[in-house]
gemmi code that builds the backbone of each chain (N, CA, C; Angstrom):
import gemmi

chains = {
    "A": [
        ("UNK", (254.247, 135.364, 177.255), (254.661, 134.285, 176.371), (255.364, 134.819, 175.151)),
        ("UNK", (255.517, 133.956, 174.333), (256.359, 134.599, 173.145), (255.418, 134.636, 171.790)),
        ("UNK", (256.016, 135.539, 170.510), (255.144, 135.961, 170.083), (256.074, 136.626, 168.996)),
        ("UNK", (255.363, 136.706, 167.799), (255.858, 137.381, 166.556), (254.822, 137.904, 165.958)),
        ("UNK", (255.376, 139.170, 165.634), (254.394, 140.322, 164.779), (254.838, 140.520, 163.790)),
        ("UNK", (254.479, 140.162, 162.494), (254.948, 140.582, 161.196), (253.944, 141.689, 160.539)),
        ("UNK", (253.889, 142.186, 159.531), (253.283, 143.282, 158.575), (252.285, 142.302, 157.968)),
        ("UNK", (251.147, 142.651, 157.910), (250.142, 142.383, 157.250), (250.139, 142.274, 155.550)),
        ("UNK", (249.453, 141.604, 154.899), (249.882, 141.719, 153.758), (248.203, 141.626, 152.892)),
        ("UNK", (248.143, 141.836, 151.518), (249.176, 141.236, 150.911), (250.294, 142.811, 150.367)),
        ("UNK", (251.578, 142.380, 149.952), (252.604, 143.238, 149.619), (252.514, 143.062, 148.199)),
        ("UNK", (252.196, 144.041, 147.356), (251.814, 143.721, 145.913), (253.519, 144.584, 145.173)),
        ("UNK", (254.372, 144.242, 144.702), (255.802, 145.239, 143.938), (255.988, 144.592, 142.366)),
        ("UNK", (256.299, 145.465, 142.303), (256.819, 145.664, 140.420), (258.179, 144.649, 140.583)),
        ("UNK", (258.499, 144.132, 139.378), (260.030, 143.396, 139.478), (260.924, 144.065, 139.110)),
        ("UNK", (262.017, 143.606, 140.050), (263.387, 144.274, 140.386), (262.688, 145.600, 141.520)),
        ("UNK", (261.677, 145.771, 141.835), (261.687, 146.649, 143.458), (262.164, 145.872, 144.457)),
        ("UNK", (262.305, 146.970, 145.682), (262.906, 146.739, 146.697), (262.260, 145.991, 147.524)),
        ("UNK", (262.048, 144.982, 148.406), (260.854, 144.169, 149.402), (261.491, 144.474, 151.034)),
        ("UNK", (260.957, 145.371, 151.743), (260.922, 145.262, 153.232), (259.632, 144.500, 153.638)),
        ("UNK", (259.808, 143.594, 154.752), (259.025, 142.693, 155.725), (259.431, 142.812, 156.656)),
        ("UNK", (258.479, 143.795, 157.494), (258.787, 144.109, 159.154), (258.378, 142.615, 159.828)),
        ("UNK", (259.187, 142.442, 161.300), (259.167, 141.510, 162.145), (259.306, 142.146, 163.265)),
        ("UNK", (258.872, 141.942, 164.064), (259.162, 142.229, 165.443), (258.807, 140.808, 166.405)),
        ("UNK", (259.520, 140.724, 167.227), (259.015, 139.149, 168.497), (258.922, 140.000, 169.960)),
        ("UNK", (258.589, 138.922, 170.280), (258.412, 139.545, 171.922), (258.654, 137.729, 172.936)),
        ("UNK", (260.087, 138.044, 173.655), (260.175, 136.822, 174.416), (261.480, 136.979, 174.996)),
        ("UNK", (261.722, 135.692, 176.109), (262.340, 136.291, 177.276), (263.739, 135.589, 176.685)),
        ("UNK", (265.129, 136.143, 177.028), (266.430, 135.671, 176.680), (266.194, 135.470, 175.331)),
        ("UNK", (267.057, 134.396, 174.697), (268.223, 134.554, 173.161), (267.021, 133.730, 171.868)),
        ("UNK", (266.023, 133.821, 171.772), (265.581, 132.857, 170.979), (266.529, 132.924, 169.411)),
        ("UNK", (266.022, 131.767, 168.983), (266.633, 131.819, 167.303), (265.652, 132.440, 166.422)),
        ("UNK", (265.922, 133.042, 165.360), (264.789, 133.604, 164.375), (264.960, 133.187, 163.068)),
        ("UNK", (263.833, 133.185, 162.285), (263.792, 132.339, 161.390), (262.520, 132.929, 160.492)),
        ("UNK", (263.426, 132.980, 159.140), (262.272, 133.361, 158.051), (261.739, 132.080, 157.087)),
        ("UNK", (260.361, 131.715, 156.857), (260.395, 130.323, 156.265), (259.462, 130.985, 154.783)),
        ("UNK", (259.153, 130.387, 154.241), (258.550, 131.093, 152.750), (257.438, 129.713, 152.146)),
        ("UNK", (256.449, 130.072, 151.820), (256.023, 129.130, 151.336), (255.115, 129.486, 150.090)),
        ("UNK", (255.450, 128.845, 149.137), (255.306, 128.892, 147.767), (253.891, 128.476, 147.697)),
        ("UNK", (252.594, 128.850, 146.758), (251.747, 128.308, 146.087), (251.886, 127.311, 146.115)),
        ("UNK", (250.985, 126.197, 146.962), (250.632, 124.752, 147.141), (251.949, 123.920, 147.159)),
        ("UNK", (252.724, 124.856, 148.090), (253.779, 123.769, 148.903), (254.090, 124.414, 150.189)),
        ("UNK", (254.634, 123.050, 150.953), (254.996, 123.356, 152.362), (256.040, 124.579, 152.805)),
        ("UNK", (256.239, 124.199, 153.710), (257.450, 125.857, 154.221), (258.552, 125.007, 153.878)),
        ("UNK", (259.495, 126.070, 153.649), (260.780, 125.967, 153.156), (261.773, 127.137, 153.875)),
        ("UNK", (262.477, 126.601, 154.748), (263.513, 127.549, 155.902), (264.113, 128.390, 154.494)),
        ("UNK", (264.130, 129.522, 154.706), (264.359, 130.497, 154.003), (265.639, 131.052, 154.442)),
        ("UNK", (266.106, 131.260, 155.867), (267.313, 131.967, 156.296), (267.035, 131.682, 158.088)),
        ("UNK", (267.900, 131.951, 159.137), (268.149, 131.963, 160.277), (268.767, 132.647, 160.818)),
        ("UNK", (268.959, 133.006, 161.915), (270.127, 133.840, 162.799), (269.449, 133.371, 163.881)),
        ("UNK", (270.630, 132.756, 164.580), (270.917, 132.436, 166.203), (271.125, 133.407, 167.233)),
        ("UNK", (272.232, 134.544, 167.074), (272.296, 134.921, 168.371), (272.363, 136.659, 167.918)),
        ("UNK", (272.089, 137.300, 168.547), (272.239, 138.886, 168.176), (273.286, 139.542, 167.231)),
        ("UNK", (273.037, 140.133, 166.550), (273.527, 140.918, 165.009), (274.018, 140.002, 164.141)),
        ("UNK", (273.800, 138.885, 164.248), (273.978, 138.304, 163.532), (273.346, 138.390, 162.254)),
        ("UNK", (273.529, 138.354, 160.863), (272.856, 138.430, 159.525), (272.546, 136.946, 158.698)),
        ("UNK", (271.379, 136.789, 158.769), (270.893, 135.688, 157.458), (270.734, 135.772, 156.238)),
        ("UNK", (271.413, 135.191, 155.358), (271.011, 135.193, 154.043), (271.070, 134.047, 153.257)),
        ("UNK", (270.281, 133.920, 152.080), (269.709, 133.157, 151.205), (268.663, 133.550, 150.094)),
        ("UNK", (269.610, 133.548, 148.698), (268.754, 133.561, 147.276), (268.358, 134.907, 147.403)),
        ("UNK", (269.590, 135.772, 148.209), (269.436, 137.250, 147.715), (268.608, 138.280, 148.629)),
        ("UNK", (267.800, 137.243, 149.735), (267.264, 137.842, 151.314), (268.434, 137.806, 151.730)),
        ("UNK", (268.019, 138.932, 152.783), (268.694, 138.817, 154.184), (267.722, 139.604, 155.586)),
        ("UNK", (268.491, 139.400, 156.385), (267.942, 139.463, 158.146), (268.683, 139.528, 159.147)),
        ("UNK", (268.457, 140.537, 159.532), (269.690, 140.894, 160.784), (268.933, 140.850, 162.109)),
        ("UNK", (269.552, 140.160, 163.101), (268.779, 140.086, 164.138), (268.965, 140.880, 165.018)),
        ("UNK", (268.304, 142.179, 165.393), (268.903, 143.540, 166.300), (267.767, 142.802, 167.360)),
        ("UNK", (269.007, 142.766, 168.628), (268.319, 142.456, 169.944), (267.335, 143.997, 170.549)),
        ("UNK", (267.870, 144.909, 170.171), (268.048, 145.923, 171.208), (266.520, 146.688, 170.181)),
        ("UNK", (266.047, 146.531, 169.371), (264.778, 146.416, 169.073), (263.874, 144.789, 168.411)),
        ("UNK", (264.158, 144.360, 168.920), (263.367, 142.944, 169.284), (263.031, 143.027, 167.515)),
        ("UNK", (263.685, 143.141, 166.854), (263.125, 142.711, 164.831), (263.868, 141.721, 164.480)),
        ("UNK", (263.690, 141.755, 163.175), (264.322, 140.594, 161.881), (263.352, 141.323, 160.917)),
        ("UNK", (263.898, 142.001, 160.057), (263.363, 142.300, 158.962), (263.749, 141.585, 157.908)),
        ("UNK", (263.034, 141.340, 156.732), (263.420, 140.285, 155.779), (263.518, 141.354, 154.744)),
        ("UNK", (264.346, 141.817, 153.710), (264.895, 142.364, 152.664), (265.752, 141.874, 151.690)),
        ("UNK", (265.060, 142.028, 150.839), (265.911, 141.731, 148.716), (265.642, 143.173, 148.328)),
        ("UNK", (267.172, 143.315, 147.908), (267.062, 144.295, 146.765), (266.066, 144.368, 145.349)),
        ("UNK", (266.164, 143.304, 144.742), (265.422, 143.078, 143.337), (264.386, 141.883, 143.679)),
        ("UNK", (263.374, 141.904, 143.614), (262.327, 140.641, 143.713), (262.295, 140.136, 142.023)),
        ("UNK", (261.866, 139.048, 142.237), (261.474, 138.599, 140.666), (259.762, 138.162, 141.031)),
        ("UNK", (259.293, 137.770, 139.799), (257.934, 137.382, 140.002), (258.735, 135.883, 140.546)),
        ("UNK", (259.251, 135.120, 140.784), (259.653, 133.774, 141.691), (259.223, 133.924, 143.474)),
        ("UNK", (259.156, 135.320, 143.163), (259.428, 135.666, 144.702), (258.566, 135.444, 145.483)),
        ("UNK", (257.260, 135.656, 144.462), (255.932, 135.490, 144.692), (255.584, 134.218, 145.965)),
        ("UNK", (254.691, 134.928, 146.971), (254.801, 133.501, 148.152), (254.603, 134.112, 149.474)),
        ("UNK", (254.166, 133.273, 150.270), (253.808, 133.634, 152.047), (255.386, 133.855, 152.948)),
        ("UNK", (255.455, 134.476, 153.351), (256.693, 134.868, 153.976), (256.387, 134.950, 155.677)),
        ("UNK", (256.639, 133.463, 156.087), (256.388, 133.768, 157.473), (257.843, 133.587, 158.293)),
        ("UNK", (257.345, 134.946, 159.286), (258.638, 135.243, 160.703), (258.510, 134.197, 162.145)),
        ("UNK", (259.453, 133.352, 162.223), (259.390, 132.858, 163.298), (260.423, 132.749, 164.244)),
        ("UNK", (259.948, 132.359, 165.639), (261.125, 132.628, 166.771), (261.265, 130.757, 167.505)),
        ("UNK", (262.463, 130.879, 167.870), (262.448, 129.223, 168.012), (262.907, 129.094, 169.516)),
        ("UNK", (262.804, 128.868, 170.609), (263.114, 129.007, 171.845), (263.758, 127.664, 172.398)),
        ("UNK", (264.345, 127.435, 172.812), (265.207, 126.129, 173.641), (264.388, 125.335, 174.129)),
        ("UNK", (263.977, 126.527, 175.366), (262.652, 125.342, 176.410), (261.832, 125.058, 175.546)),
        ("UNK", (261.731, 123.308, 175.461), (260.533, 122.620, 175.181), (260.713, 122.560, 173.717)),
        ("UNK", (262.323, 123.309, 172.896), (261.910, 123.239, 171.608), (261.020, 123.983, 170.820)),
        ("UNK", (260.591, 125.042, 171.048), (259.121, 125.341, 170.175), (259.444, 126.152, 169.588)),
        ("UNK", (258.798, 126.415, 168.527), (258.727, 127.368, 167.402), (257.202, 128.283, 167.086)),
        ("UNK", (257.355, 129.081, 167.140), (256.320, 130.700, 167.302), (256.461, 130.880, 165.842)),
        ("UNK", (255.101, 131.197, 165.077), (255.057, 131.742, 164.128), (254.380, 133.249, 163.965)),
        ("UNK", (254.852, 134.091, 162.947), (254.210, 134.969, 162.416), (252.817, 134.583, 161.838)),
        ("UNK", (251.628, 135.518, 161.690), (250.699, 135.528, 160.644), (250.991, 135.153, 159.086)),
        ("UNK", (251.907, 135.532, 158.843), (252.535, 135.625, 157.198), (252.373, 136.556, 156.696)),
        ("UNK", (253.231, 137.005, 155.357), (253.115, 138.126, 154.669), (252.462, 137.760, 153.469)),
        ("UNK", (251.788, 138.020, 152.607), (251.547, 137.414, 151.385), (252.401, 138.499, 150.335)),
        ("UNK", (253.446, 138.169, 149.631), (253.972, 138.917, 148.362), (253.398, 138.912, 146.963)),
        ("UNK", (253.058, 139.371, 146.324), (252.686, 139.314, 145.437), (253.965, 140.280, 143.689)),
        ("UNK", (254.593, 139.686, 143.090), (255.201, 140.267, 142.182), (255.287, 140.172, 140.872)),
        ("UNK", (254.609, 141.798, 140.536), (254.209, 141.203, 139.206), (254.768, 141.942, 137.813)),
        ("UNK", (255.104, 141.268, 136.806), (256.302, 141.856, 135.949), (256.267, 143.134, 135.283)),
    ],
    "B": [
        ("UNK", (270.167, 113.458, 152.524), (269.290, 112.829, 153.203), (267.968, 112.818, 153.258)),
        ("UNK", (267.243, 111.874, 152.884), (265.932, 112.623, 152.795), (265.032, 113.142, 153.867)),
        ("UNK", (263.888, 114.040, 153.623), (263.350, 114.638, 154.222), (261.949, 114.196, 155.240)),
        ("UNK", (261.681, 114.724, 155.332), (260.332, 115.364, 156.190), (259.050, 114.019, 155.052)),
        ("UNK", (258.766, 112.826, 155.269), (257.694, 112.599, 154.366), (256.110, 112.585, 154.822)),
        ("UNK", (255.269, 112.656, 154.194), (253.896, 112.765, 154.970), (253.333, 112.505, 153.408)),
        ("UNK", (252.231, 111.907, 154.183), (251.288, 111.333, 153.063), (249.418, 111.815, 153.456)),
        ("UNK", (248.664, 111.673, 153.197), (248.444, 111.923, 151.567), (249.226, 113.273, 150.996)),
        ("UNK", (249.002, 113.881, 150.263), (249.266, 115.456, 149.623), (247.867, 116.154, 150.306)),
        ("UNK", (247.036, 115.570, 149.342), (245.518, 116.142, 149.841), (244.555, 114.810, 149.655)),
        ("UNK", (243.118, 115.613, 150.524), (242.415, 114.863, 151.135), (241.235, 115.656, 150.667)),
        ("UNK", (240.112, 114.979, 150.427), (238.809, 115.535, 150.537), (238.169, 114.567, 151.409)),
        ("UNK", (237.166, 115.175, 152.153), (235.897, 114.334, 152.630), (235.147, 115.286, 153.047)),
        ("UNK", (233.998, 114.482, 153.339), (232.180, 114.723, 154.117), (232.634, 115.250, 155.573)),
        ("UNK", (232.308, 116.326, 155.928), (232.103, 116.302, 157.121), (231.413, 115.451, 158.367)),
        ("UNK", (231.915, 115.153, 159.198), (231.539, 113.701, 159.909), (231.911, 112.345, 159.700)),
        ("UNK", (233.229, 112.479, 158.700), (234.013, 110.860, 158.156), (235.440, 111.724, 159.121)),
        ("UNK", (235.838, 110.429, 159.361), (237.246, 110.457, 159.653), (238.425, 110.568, 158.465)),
        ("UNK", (239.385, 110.667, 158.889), (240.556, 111.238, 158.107), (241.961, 110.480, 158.991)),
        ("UNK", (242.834, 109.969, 158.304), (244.276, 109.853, 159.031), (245.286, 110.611, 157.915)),
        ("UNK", (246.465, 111.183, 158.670), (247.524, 111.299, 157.831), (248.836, 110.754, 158.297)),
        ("UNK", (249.754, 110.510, 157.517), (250.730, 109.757, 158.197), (252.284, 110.782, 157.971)),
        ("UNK", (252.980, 110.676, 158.743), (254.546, 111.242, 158.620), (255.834, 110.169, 159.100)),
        ("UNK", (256.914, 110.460, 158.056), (258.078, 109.713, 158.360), (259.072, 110.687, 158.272)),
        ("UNK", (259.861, 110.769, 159.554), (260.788, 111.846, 159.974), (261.780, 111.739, 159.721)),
        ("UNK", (262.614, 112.578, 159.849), (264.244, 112.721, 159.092), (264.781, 111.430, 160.180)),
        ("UNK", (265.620, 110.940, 159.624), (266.231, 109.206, 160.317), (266.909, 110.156, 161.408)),
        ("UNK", (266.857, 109.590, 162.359), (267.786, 109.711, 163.850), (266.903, 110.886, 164.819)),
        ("UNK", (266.078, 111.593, 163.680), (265.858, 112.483, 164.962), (263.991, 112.449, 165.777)),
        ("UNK", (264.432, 112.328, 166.869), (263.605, 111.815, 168.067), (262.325, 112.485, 168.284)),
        ("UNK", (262.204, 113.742, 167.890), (261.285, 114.730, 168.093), (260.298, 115.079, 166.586)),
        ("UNK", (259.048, 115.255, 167.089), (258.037, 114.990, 165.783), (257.079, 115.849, 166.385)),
        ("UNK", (256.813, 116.639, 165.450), (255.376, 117.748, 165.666), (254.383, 117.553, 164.513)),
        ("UNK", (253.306, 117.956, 164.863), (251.874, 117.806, 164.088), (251.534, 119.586, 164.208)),
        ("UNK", (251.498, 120.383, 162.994), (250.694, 121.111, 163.252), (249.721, 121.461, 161.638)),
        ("UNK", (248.666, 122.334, 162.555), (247.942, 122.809, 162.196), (247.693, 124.015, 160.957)),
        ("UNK", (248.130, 124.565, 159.961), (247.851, 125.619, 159.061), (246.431, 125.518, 158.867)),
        ("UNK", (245.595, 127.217, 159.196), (243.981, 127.281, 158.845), (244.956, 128.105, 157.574)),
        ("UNK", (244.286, 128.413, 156.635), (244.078, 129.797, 155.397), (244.426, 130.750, 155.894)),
        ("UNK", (245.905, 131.606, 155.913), (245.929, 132.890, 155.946), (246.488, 133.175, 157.291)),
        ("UNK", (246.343, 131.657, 157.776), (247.199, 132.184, 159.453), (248.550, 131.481, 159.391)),
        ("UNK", (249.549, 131.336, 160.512), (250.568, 130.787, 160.910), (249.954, 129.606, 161.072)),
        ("UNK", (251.616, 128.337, 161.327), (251.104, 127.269, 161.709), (250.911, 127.402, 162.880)),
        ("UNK", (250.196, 126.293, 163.658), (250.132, 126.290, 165.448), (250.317, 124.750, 165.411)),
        ("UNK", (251.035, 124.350, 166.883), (251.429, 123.369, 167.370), (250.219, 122.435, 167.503)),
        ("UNK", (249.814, 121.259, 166.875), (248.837, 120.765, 167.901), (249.391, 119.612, 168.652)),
        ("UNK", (250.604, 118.927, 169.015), (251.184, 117.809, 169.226), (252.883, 117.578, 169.111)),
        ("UNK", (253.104, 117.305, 170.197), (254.863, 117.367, 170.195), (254.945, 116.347, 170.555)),
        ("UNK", (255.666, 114.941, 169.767), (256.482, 113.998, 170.567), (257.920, 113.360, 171.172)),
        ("UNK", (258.271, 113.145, 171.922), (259.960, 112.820, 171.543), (259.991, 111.437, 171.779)),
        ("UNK", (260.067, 110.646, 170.904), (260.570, 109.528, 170.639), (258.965, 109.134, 170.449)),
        ("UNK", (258.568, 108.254, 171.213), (257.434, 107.630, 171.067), (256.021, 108.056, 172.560)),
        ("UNK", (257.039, 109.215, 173.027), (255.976, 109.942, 174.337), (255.667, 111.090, 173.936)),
        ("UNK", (254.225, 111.678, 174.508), (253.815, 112.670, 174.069), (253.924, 113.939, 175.003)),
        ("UNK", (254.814, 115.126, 174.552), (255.377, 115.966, 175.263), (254.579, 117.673, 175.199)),
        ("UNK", (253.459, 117.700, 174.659), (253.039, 118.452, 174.738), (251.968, 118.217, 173.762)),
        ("UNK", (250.572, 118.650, 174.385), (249.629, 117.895, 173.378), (247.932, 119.234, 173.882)),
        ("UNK", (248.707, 120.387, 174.348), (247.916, 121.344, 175.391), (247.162, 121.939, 174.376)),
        ("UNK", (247.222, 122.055, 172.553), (246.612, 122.719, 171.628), (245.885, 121.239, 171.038)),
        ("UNK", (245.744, 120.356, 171.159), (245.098, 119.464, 170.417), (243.328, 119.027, 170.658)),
        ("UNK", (242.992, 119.554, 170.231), (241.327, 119.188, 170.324), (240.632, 117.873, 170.370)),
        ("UNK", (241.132, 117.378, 171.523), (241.390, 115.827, 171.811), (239.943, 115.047, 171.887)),
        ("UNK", (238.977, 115.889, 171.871), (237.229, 114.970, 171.716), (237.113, 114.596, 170.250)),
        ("UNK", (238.347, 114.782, 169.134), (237.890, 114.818, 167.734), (239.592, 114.216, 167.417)),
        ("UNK", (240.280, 114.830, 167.734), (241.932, 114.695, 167.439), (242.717, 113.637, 168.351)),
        ("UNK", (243.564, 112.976, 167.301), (244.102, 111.878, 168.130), (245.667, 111.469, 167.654)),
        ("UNK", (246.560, 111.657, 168.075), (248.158, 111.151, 167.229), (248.734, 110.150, 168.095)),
        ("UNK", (249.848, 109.808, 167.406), (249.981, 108.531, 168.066), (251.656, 108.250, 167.078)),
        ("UNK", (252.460, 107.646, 167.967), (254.239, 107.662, 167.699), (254.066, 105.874, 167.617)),
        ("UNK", (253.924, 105.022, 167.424), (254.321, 103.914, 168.068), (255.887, 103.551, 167.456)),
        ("UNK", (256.591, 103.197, 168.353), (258.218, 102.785, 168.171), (258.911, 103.967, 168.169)),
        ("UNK", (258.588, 105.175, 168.641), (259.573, 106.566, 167.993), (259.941, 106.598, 166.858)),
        ("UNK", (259.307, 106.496, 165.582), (259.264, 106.633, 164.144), (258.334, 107.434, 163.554)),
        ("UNK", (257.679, 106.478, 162.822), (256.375, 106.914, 162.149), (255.163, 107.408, 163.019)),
        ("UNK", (254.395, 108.597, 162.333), (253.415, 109.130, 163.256), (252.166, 108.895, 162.511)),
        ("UNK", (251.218, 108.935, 162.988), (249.942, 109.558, 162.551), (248.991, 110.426, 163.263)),
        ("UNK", (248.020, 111.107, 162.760), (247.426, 111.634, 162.993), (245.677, 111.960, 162.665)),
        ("UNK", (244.785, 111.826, 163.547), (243.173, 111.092, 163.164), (242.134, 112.183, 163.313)),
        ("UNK", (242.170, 112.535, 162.559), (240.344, 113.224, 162.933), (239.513, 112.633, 163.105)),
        ("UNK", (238.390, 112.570, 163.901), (237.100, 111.897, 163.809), (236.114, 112.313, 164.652)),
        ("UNK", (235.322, 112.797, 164.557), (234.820, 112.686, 162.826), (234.897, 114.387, 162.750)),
        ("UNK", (235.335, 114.691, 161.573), (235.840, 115.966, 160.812), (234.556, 116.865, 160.618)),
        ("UNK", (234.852, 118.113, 160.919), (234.337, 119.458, 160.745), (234.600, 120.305, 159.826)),
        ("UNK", (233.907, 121.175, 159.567), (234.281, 121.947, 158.220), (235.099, 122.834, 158.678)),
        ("UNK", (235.938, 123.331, 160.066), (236.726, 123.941, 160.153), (238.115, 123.053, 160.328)),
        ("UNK", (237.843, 122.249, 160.131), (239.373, 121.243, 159.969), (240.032, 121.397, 159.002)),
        ("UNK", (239.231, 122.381, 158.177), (239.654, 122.204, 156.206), (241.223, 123.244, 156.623)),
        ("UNK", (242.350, 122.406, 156.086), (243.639, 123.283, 156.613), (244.625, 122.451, 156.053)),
        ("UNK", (245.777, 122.550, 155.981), (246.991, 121.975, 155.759), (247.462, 121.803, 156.922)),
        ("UNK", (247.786, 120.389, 156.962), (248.723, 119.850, 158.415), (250.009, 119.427, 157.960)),
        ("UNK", (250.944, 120.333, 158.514), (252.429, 119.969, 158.354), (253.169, 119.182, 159.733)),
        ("UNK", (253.732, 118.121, 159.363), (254.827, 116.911, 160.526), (256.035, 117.979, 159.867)),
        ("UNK", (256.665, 117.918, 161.431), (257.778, 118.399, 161.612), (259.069, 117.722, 162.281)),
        ("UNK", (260.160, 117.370, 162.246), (260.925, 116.832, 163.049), (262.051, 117.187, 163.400)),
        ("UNK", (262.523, 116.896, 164.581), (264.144, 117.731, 164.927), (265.044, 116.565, 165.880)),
        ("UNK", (266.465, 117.183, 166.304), (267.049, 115.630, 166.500), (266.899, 115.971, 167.637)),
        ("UNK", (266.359, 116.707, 168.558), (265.948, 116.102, 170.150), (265.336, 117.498, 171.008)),
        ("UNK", (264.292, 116.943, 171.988), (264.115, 118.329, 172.623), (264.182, 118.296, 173.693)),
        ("UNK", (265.015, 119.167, 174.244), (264.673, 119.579, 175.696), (266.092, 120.085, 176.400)),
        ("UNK", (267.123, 120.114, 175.202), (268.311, 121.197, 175.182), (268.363, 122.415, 175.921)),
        ("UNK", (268.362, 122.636, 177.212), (267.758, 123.969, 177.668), (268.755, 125.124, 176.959)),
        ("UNK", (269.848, 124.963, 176.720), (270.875, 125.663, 175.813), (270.389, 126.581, 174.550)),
        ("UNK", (270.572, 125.590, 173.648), (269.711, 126.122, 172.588), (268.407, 125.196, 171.633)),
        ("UNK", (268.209, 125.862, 170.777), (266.896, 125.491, 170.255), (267.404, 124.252, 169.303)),
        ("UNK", (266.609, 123.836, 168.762), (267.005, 122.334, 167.614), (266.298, 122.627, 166.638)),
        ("UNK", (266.832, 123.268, 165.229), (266.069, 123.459, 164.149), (265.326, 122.250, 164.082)),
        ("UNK", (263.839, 122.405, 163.409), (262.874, 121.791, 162.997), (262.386, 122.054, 161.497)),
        ("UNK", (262.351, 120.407, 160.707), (262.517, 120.643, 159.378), (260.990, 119.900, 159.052)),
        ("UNK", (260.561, 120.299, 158.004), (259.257, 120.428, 157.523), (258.833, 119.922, 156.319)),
        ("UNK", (257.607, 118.490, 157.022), (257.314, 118.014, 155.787), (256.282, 118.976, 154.645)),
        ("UNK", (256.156, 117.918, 153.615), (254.835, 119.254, 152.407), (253.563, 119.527, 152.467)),
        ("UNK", (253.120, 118.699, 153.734), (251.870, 118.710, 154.000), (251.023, 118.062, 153.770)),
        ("UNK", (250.053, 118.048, 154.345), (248.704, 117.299, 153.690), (247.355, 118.361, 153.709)),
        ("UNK", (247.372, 118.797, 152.655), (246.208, 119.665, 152.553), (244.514, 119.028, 152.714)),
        ("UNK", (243.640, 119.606, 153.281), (242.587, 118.700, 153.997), (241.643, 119.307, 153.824)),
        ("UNK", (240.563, 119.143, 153.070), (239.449, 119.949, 152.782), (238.105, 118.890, 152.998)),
        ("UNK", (237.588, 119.632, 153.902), (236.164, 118.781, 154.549), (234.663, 119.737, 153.815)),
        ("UNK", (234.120, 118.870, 153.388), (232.721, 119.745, 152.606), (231.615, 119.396, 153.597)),
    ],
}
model = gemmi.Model(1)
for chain_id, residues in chains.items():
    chain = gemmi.Chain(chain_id)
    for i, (resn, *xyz) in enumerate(residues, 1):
        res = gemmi.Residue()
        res.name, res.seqid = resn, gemmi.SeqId(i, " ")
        for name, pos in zip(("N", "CA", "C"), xyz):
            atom = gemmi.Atom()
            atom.name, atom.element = name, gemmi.Element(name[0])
            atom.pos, atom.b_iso = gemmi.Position(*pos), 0.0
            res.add_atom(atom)
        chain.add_residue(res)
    model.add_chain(chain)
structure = gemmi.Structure()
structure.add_model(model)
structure.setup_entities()
């Protein structure tokens, strides 16, 4: 079945450090991938996407490249702010049936 | 356009009272999910509908859990009677149709209803 592995968290960085969030999925043909973020006592909020292989997502200074040929999406900002602060979950979105696979989440933590 | 709505925000109750929450989906699109957030995990599916039929319902803990589309619109969703592991945020989701074998149909996301059972 399908399936997403993200990095455990929580990810604690100084502001203006660098933020890597490993992803890896596991599933059959082209799914879509998708980083969603969710803030302290609010819902998810689509963060970025990529549809089809090497393709790159970005938004508010993330980005995510989707390398087929090791099954990732890593989520990376150069500079975090304490805004940044928030659950960072990896998900894969598949055709059949529509569905969407989530990561565990990352928890970030950034503090000034 | 507006979004994803769901009502309450949050909820308290007694364990062993029922609970409903309600969602109103982005206009036109046919497809509506119910899921589940526990603390610290991903969401999980408990309920997929498209239009007003229920298309996948294989995660829903159906001796306690109950949803329901009437007209392909508005949804709800029933606990009864509630457990102290129900305590979770339930996010409605909606997209404009499923079963595209092509590609996938982004799915956009209401704010939840956070649900805490004592």
């Amino acid at each position: 079945g399908n399936s997403v592995t993200q990095m455990e968290g929580p990810v604690t960085l100084s502001e203006e450090a660098f933020l890597t969030i490993n992803c890896t999925y596991t599933a059959t043909g082209y799914p879509s991938l998708f980083w969603y973020v969710q803030y302290p006592g609010e819902g998810l909020q689509l963060l970025l996407k990529a549809t089809k292989a090497d393709d790159k997502g970005s938004n508010k200074g993330f980005e995510a490249t989707y390398r087929k040929e090791t099954t990732s999406f890593h989520l990376e900002k150069g500079s975090v702010q304490v805004s940044d602060s928030a659950v960072y979950f990896c998900a894969l979105g598949k055709a059949a049936g529509n569905k969407l696979t989530f990561g565990g989440g990352t928890r970030v933590l950034v503090k000034p | 356009e507006a979004g994803v709505a769901q009502s309450p925000r949050y909820k308290i109750i007694e364990k062993r009272q029922s609970v409903a929450f309600w969602c109103n989906p982005i206009s036109g699109h046919a497809t509506l999910y119910w899921y589940q957030q526990i603390l610290g995990q991903g969401p999980k599916l408990l309920i997929q509908f498209q239009n007003n039929g229920v298309v996948d319902d294989s995660q829903l803990p159906k001796d306690r859990f109950s949803a329901e589309r009437l007209k392909g619109v508005d949804s709800t969703l029933k606990i009864q009677p509630a457990k102290l592991e129900d305590s979770a945020v339930y996010l409605c989701a909606s997209s404009l149709e499923y079963g595209g074998a092509s590609f996938y149909n982004e799915q956009f996301f209401g704010p939840g209803t956070r649900l805490t059972v004592l």
